[in-house]
C-alpha positions as CSV (number, residue, x, y, z in Angstrom):
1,X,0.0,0.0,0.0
2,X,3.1,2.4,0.9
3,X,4.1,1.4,-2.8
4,X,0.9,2.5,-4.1
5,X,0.6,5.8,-2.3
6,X,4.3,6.4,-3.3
7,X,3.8,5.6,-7.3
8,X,0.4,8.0,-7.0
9,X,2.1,11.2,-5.5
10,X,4.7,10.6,-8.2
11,X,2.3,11.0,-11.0
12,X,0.2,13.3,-9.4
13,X,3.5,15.2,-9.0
14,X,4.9,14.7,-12.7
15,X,1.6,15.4,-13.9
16,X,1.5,18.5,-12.0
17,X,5.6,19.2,-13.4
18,X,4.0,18.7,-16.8
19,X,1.4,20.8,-16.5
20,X,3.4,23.5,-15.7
21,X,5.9,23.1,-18.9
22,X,2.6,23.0,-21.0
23,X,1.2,25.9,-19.6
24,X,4.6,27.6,-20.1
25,X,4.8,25.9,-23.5
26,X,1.8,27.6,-24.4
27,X,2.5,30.9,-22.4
28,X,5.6,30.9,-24.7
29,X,3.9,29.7,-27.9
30,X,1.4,32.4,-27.6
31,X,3.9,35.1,-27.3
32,X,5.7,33.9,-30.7
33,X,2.6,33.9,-32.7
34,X,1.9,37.1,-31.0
35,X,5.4,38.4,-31.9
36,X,5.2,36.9,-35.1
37,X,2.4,38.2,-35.6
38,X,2.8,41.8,-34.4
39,X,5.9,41.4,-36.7
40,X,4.0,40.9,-39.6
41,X,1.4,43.7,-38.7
42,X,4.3,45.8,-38.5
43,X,5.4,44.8,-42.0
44,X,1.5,45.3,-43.6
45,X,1.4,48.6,-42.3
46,X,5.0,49.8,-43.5
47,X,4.2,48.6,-46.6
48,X,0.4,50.3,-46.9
49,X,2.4,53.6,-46.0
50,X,4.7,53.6,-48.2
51,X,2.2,53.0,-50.9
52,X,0.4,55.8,-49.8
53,X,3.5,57.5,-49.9
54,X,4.7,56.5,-53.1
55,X,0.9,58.0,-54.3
56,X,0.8,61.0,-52.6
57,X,4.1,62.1,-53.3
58,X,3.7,62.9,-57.1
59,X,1.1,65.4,-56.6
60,X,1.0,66.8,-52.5
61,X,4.6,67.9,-52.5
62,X,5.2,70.7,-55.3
63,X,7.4,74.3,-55.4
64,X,5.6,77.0,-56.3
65,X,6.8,79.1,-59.4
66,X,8.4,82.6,-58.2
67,X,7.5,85.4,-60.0
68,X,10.7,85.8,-62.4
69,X,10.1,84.6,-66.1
70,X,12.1,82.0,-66.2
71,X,9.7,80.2,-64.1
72,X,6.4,81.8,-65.0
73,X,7.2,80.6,-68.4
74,X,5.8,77.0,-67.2
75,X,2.7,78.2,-66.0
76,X,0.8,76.8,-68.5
77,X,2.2,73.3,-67.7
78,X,1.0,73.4,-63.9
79,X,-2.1,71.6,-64.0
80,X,-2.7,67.7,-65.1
81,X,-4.3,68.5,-68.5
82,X,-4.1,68.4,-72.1
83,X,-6.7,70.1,-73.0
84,X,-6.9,73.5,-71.5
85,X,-9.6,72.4,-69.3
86,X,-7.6,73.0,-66.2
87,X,-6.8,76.1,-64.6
88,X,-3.2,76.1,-63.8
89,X,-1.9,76.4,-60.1
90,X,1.5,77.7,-60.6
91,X,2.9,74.6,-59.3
92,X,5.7,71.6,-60.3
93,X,5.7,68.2,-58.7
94,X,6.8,64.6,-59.4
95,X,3.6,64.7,-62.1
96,X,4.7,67.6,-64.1
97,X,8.3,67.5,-63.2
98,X,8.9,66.0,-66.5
99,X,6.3,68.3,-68.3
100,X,8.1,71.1,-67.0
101,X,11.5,70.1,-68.2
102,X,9.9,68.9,-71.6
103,X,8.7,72.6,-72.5
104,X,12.4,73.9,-71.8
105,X,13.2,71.1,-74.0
106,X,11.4,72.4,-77.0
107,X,12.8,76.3,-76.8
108,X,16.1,74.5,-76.7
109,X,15.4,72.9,-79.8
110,X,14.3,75.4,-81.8
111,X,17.0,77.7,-80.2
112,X,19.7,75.3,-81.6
113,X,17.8,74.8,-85.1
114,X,17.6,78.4,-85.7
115,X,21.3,79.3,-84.5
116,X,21.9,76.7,-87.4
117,X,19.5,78.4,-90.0
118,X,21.5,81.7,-88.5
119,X,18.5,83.5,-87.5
120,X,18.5,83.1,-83.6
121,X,18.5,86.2,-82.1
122,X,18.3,86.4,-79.1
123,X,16.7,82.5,-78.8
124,X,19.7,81.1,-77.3
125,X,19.8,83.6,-74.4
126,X,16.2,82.5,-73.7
127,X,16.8,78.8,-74.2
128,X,19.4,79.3,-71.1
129,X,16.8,81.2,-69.2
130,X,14.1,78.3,-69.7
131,X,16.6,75.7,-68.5
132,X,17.7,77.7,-65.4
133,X,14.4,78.3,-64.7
134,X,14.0,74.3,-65.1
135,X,16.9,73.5,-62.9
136,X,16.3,76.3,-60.2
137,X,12.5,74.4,-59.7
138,X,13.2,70.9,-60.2
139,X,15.8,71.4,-57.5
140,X,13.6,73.1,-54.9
141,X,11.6,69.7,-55.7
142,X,14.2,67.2,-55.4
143,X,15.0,69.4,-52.1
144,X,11.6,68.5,-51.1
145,X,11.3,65.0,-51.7
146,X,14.8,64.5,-50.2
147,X,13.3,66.0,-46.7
148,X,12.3,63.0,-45.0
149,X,9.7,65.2,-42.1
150,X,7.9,66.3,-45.7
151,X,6.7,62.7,-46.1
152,X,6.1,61.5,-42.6
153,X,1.9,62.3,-42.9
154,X,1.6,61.0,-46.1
155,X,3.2,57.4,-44.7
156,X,1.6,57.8,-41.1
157,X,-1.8,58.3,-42.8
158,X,-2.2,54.8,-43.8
159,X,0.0,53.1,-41.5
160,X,-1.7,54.0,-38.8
161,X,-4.9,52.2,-40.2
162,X,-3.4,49.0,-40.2
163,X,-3.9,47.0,-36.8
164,X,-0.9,46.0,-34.5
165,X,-3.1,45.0,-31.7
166,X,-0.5,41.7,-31.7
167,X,1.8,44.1,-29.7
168,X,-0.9,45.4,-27.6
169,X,-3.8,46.9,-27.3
170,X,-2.7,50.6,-27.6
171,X,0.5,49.6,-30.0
172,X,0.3,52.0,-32.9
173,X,2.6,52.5,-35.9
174,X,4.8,55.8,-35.6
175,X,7.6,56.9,-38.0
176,X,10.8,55.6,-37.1
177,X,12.6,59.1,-37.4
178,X,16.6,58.3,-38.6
179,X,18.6,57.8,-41.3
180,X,16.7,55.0,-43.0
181,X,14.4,57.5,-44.6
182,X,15.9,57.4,-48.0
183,X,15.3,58.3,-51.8
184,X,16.7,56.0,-55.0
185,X,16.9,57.0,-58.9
186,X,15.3,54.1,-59.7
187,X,14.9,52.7,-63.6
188,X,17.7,54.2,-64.5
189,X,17.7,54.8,-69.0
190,X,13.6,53.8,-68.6
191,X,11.6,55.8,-70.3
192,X,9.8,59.0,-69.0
193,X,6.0,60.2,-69.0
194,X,6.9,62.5,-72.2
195,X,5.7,61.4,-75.6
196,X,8.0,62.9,-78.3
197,X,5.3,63.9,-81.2
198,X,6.1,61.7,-84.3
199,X,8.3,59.0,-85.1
200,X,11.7,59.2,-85.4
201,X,14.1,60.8,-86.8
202,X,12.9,63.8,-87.3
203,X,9.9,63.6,-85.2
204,X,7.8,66.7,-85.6
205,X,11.1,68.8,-85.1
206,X,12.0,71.9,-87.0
207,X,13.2,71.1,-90.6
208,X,16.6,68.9,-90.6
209,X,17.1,68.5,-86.9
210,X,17.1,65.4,-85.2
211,X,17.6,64.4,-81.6
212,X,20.1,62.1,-80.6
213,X,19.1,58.6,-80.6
214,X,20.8,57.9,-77.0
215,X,18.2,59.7,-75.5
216,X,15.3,58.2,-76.8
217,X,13.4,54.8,-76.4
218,X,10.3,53.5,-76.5
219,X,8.2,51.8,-73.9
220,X,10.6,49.1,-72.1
221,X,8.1,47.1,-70.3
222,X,8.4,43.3,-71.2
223,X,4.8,43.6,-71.9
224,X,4.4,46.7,-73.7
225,X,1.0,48.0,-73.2
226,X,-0.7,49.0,-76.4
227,X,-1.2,52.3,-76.1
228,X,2.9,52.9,-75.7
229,X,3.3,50.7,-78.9
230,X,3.9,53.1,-81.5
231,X,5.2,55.6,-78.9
232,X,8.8,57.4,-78.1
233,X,10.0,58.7,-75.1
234,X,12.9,60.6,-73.6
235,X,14.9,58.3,-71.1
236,X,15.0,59.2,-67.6
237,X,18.0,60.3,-65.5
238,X,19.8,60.3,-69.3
239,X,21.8,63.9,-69.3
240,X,20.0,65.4,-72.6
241,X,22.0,67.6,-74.3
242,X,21.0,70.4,-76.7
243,X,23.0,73.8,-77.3
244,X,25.0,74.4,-74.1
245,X,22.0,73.1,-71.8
246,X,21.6,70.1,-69.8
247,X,18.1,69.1,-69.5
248,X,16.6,65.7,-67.2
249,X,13.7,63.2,-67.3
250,X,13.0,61.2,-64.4
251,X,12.1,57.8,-65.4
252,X,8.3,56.5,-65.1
253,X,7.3,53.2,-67.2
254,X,4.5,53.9,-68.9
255,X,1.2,53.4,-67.5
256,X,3.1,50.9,-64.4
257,X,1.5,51.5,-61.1
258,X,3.3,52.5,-57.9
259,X,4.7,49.0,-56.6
260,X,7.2,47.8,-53.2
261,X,10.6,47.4,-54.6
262,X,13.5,44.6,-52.7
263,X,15.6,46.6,-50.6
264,X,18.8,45.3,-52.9
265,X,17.0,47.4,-55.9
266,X,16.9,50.3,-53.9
267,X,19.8,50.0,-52.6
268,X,21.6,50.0,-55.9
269,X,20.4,52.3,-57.6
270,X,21.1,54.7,-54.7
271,X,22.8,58.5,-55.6
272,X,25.7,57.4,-53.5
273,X,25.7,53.0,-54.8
274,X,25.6,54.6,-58.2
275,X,26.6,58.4,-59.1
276,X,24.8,60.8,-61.6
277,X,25.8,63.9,-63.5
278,X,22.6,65.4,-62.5
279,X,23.9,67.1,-59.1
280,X,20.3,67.4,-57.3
281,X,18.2,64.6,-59.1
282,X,14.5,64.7,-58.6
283,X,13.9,60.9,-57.2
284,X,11.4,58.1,-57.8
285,X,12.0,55.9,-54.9
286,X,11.9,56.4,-51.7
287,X,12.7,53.7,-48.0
288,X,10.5,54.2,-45.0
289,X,11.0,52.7,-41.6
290,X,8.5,52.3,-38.8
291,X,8.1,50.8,-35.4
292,X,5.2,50.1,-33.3
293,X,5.3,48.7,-29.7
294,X,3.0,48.9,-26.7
295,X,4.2,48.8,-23.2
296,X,6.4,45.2,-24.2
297,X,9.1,45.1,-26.5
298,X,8.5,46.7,-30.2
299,X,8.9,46.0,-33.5
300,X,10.2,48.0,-36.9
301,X,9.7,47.3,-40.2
302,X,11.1,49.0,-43.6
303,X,9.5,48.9,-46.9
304,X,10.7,50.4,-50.4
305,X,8.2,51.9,-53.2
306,X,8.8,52.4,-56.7
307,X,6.2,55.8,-57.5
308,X,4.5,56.2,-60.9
309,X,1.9,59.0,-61.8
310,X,0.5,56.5,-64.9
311,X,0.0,59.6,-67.2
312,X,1.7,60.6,-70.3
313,X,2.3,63.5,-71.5
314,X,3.2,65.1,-75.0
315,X,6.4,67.3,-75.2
316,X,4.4,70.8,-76.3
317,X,3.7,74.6,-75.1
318,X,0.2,74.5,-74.4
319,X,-0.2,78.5,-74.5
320,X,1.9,79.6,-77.6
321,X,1.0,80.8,-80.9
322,X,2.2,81.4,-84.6
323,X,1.6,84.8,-85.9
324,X,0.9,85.4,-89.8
325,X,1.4,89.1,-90.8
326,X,-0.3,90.4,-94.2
327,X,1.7,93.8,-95.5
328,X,0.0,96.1,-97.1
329,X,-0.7,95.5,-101.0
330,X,1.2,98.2,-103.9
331,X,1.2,98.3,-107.2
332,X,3.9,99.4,-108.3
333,X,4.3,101.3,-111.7
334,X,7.1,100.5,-114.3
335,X,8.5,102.2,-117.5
336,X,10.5,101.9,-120.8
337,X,11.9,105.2,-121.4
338,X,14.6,103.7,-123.2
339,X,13.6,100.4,-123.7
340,X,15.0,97.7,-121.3
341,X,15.2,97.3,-118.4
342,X,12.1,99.4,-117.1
343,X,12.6,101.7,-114.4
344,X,10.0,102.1,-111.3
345,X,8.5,106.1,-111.3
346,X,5.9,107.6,-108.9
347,X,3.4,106.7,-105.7
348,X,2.9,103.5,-105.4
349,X,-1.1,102.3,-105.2
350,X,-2.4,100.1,-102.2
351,X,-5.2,98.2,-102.9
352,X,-7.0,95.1,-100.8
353,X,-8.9,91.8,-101.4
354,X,-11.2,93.1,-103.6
355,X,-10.4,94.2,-107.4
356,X,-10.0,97.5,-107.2
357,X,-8.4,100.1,-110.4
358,X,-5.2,101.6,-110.2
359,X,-4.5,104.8,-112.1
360,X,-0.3,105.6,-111.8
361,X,1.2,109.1,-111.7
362,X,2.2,109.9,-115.6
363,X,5.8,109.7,-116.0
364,X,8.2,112.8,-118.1
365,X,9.7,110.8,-121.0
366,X,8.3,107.9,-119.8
367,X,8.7,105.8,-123.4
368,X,11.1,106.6,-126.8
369,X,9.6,109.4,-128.0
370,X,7.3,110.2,-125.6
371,X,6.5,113.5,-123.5
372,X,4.9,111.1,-120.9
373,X,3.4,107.7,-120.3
374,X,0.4,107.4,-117.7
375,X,-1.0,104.2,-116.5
376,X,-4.5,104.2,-116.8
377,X,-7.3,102.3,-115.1
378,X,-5.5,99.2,-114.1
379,X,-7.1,96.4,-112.4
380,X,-5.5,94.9,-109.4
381,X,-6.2,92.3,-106.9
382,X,-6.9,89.7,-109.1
383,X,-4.3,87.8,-107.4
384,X,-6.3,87.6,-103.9
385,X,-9.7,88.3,-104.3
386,X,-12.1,85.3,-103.2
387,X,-8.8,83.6,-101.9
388,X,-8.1,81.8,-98.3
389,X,-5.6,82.9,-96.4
390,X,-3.6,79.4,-97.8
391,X,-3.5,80.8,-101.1
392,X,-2.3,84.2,-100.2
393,X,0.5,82.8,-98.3
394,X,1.2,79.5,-100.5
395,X,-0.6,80.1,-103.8
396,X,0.7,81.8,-107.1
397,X,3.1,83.1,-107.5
398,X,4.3,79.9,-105.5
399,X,8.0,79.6,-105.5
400,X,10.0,77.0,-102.7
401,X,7.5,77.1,-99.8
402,X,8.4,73.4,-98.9
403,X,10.6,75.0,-96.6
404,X,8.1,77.7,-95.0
405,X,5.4,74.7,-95.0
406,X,8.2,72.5,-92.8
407,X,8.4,75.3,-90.3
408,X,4.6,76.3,-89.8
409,X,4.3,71.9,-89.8
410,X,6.7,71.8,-86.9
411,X,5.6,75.1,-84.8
412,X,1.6,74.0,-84.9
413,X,2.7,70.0,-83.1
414,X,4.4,72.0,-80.9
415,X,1.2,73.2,-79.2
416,X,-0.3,69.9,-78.9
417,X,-0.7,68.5,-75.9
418,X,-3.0,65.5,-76.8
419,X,-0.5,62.1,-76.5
420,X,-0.3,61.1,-79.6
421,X,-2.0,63.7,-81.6
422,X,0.4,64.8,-84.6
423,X,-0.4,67.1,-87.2
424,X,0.5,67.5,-90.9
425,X,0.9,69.8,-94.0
426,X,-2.6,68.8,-95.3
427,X,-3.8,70.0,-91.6
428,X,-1.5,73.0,-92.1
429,X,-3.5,73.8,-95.4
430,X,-6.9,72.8,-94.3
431,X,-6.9,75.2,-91.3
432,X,-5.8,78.2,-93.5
433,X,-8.2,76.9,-96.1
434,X,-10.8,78.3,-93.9
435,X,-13.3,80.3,-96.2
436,X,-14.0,82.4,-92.7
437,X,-10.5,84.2,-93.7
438,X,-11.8,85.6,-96.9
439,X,-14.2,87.6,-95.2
440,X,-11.7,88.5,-92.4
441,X,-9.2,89.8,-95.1
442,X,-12.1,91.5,-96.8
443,X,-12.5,93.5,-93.8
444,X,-9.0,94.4,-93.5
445,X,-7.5,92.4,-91.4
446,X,-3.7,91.5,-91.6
447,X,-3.4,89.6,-88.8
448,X,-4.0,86.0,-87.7
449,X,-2.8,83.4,-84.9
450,X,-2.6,79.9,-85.1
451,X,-2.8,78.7,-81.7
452,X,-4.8,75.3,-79.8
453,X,-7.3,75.8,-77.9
454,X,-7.8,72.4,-76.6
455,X,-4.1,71.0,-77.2
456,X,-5.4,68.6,-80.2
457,X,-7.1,71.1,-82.7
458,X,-5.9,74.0,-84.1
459,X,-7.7,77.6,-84.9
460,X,-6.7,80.6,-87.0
461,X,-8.0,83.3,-86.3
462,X,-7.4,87.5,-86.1
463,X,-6.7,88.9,-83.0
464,X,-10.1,89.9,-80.9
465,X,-11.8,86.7,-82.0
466,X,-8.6,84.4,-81.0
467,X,-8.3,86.1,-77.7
468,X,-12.2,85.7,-77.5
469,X,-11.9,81.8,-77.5
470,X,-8.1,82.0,-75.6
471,X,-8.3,84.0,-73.1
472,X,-5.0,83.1,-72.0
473,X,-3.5,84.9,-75.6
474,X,-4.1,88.3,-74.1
475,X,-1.1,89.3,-72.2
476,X,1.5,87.3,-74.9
477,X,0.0,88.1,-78.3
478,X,1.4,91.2,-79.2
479,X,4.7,89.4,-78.3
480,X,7.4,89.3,-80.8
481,X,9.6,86.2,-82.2
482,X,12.6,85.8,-80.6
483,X,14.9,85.1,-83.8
484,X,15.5,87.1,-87.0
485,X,14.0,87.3,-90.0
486,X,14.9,85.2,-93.0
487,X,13.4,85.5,-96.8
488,X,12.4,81.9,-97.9
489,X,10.5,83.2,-100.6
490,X,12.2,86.2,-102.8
491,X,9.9,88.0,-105.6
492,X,8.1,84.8,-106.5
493,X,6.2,86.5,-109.6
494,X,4.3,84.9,-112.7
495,X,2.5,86.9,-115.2
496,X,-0.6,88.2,-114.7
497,X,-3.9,88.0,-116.5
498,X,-3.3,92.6,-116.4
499,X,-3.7,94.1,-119.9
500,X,-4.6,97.8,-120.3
501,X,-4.1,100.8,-122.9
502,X,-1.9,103.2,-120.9
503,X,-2.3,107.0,-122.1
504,X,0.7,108.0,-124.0
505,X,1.4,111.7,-124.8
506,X,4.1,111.5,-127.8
507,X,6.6,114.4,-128.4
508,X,5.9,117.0,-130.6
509,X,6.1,115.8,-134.2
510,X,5.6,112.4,-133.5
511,X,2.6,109.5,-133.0
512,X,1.8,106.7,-130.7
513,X,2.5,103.5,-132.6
514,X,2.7,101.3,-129.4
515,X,0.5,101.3,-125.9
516,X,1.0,98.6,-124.2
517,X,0.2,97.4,-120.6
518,X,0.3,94.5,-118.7
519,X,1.7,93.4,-115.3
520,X,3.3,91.0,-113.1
521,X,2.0,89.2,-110.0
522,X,5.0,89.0,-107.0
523,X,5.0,87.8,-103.8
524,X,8.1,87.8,-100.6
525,X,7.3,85.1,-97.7
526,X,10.0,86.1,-94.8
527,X,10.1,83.5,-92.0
528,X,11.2,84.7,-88.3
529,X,11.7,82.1,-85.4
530,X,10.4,82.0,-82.2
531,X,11.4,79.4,-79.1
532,X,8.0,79.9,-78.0
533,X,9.5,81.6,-74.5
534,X,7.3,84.7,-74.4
535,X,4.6,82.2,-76.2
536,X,5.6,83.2,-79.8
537,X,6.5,80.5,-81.8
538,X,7.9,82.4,-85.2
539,X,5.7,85.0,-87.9
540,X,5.1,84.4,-91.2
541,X,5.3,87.7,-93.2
542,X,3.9,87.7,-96.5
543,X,4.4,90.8,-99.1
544,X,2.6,90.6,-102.0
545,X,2.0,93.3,-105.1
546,X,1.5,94.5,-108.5
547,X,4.3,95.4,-111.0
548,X,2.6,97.4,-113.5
549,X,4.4,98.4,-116.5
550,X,3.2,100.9,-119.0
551,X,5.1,100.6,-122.5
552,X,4.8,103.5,-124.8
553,X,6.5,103.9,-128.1
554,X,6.4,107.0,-130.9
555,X,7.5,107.4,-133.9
556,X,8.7,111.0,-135.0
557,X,5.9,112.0,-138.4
C-alpha cells in the first residue's frame, strides 16, 4: 500500500511538473505567434504607408513658381491637363516635373535649329533662361522629396490604419525618425512620362534637326501595353543635351503602377551606390522605416516603393501661338523710257482683297519718244480676291515654300498637348483653307494666330476673335519672335492676267504707234523664329503686289 501511495504522489507530481511546462509551453507559444504576428502587422502597415506615400508624393509635394520669367514661363504646364480644361496652379511636382522640363526642352530645340539656320536672335539667351528656370524648380523639388519630415503624414496616414493589436492593445505605428528614410533613382535609362510627337528621326522637329538617338526609347516594359506601342520617349535620369543646356527626365514606365521594390534594388540604384551627373536629381524611390510597440518590446519594419503618376504627357507649349502678318498690297508702276530694263517712277497704289483700279502718276519721257506715259485704269487684286488665307500665303506666285510649310508643320505639333496627336501639312493647309478668312481679309484684317485651344485642334483666327476663345492669348499676343527674319520666298512672280491701254502723250512731231500694258503678279514670304519663350512661336510675313508696266512707243511723223 506504501508502494501504491508512493507511485500515486509521483504522477500526481509529474503530472503537475507537466502541467506546468505546458502551460509555459503555451505561455511561450502564444507570445511567438503574438510576436510573429505583431511582426508581420508591422510589416502590412510599412508597406500600406509607403504606398500611400509613393501616391501622394507625385502630386502633394510641389514648389511653387516665383514670380521671375524663367519660371512663369511654365505656368501653363502646372495643371494635369491636355486640353486647356484645367486652370493652372503655378505649381511643379513629381507629375509635371517632367512636363516642366519637356517645354524647356522644346525652346532649346528650336533655339539650336535656328542658330543653325542663322537666325537666332536672341533664342539662345532665352533657351538658357528656360533651362535655369527648369533647374532652379526641379531642385527646390528634389530638395523636397529629399526631406524625409515632408513625407512622414503621407506614410503615417495609412499606416496607422493597419492594426498591430498583436503588440498590444494601444500599440500604434509611428515613423521611425533616422537615417533610414531614403530616396533612390530608380529605372535608370527607362523611359519618362513624355511622348515625343512623331516617329523618329525627325519627329515633328523643326526642318533637318534630329535628336540624338541615346536619349530616346520607346516603352521598355516586357509587356508593352498597347497604347505605348507606336510611342517614343525621352529616357529618364539620361543627361539630354541640346546647345550648351543640360536638360533631365525622371524615369516612369508607362502606365506601371506604384509597386514595393527589394531593398537590394533600392539600394543600388542609390545617388551614393551609383553616381549621376545630374547634381540634385528629382527621385522616384523612396525607403521608410517604422516601429510600433506597446508597453512590451516593439517591433520595426522598412519597406521600399517604386512611385508612378501613370499619365503621359506630349512634349508641347500648351499657350503659344504662330503669328501670320499680311503687309500692305502696292502696285507698283514701271516704265520703258529707253527700252530695257524698265525703271520704277511715282506713288505706289495700295489696294485690298477686292479688285480694285489703279490709275499711276504719268511719268516725263516715260517711253522713246514720248513727253509722258500714264498708267490708266489698271485692275488689281486679281491675285487675292475670293482667296483663303492658304493661297495668299502659299498660292501663285508659289515659289519654294516646302521650306516655309516644314516650319509652320513643326511650330503648330508644338502646341499639342493631346498624346499622340500629330499634325500634318494637309492640316496646315486645311486650317488656312478656312473660307472664314476671306471675309476676315475682306475687312481688313492683316493679322492671324494659329494657336490650340484644346491642345489637339488648331484655330486661326485675327486677334479679338482668337483672344475671345483663348483668353490666356491676351497678355502674350502682341509678343514678338525671338529670332531674326529670313526670306524663304524672294519675288516669286508669274505673269498676270493685267492688260490695259496706258495713255501715252508723244513728243511733238511724233505719233503713238505702241501702248501697251500689262503686269506681273510678286509675292516675298519672310520666315522669323520663335522658341516659344514669351509664347511666340515664329511669324510668317507675306508681301505681295503688283508690277505694273506701261510701255509707250512713238515714232517721229
Amino acid at each position: 500500500m506504501k508502494r501504491l501511495r508512493n507511485n500515486r504522489g509521483g504522477a500526481i507530481a509529474f503530472g503537475a511538473v507537466l502541467a506546468l511546462v505546458l502551460v509555459v509551453l503555451g505561455a511561450g507559444f502564444v507570445l511567438i505567434s503574438l510576436y510573429m504576428g505583431g511582426q508581420t502587422e508591422t510589416k502590412n502597415a510599412s508597406d500600406a504607408g509607403a504606398l500611400n506615400l509613393g501616391k501622394q508624393s507625385l502630386d502633394n509635394i510641389s514648389v511653387t513658381l516665383s514670380g521671375d520669367p524663367s519660371q512663369q514661363f511654365f505656368s501653363d504646364v502646372t495643371n494635369d491637363a491636355t486640353d486647356n480644361s484645367q486652370s493652372n496652379d503655378n505649381k511643379i511636382n513629381l507629375r509635371r516635373v517632367n512636363r516642366m522640363w519637356g517645354k524647356a526642352i522644346l525652346v532649346a530645340i528650336n533655339a539650336d535649329a535656328a542658330n543653325s539656320d542663322g537666325n537666332v536672335g536672341t533664342g539662345s539667351d532665352n533657351a538658357q533662361s528656360a533651362c535655369q528656370g527648369a533647374q532652379s524648380l526641379s531642385d527646390s523639388l528634389a530638395t523636397k522629396l529629399t526631406t524625409p519630415s515632408n513625407l512622414f503624414s503621407f506614410f503615417t496616414d495609412f499606416a496607422q490604419r493597419n492594426s498591430v493589436r498583436m503588440l498590444g492593445n494601444k500599440a500604434v505605428v509611428q515613423v521611425a525618425n533616422g537615417s533610414k528614410w531614403q530616396t533612390s533613382l530608380m529605372d535608370r535609362g527607362d523611359e519618362s512620362n513624355i511622348v515625343i510627337p512623331g516617329s523618329p528621326p525627325n519627329f515633328e522637329l523643326p526642318p533637318n534637326y534630329s535628336l540624338d538617338s541615346s536619349v530616346i526609347t520607346q516603352c521598355t516594359r516586357k509587356q508593352v501595353p498597347s497604347g505605348a506601342a507606336n510611342l517614343w520617349f525621352f529616357k529618364g535620369y539620361t543627361p539630354i543635351t541640346i546647345g550648351s543646356q543640360t536638360f533631365w527626365q525622371v524615369p516612369y514606365q508607362y502606365d506601371e503602377k506604384p509597386y514595393l521594390v527589394s531593398q537590394s534594388m533600392f539600394d543600388a540604384a542609390t545617388a551614393a551606390a551609383q553616381s549621376l551627373s545630374w547634381s540634385n536629381a528629382v527621385p522616384n524611390a523612396f525607403s521608410v522605416e517604422c516601429s510600433a510597440k506597446d508597453k512590451g518590446p516593439g517591433e520595426t519594419a522598412m519597406s521600399w516603393v517604386l512611385t508612378n503618376p501613370r499619365q503621359p504627357f506630349q512634349m508641347s507649349m500648351p499657350h503659344s501661338f504662330l503669328h501670320i502678318h499680311l503687309d500692305d498690297m502696292k502696285a507698283k508702276p514701271y516704265f520703258f523710257p529707253t527700252g530695257y530694263p524698265p525703271i520704277e517712277f511715282g506713288p505706289e497704289g495700295s489696294y485690298g482683297y477686292t479688285t480694285d483700279e489703279f490709275t499711276g502718276a504719268p511719268m516725263p519721257a516715260g517711253g522713246i519718244l514720248c513727253t509722258t506715259v500714264t498708267p490708266d485704269e489698271v485692275t488689281v487684286g486679281l491675285d487675292v480676291v475670293g482667296r483663303p488665307l492658304d493661297q495668299i500665303i502659299f498660292g501663285i506666285p508659289e515659289g519654294d515654300t516646302s521650306k516655309l510649310e516644314a516650319y509652320m508643320v513643326n511650330r503648330i505639333n508644338e502646341m499639342i498637348g493631346n498624346v499622340g496627336t500629330t499634325k500634318s501639312a494637309s492640316d496646315l493647309h486645311s486650317l488656312l483653307n478656312d473660307p472664314a478668312t476671306i471675309g476676315y481679309m475682306v475687312a481688313g484684317m492683316q493679322d492671324f494666330y494659329i494657336f490650340s485651344p484644346d491642345g489637339t485642334n488648331l484655330s486661326c483666327l485675327p486677334e479679338a476673335l482668337a483672344i475671345a476663345k483663348a483668353p490666356w492669348l491676351a497678355p502674350m499676343i502682341d509678343n514678338t519672335p525671338d529670332g531674326t527674319e529670313t526670306k524663304l520666298i524672294d519675288d516669286a512672280n508669274t505673269p498676270a492676267p493685267i492688260f490695259f491701254d496706258p495713255i501715252v502723250t508723244p513728243d511733238p512731231f511724233c505719233s503713238p504707234f505702241l501702248e501697251l500694258g500689262f503686269g506681273t503678279w510678286d509675292k516675298d514670304v519672310n520666315w522669323t523664329p520663335g522658341t516659344g519663350y514669351n509664347g511666340c512661336l515664329g511669324q510668317v510675313r507675306v508681301t505681295r503686289w503688283t508690277d505694273v508696266y506701261s510701255l509707250g512707243a512713238c515714232n517721229p511723223f
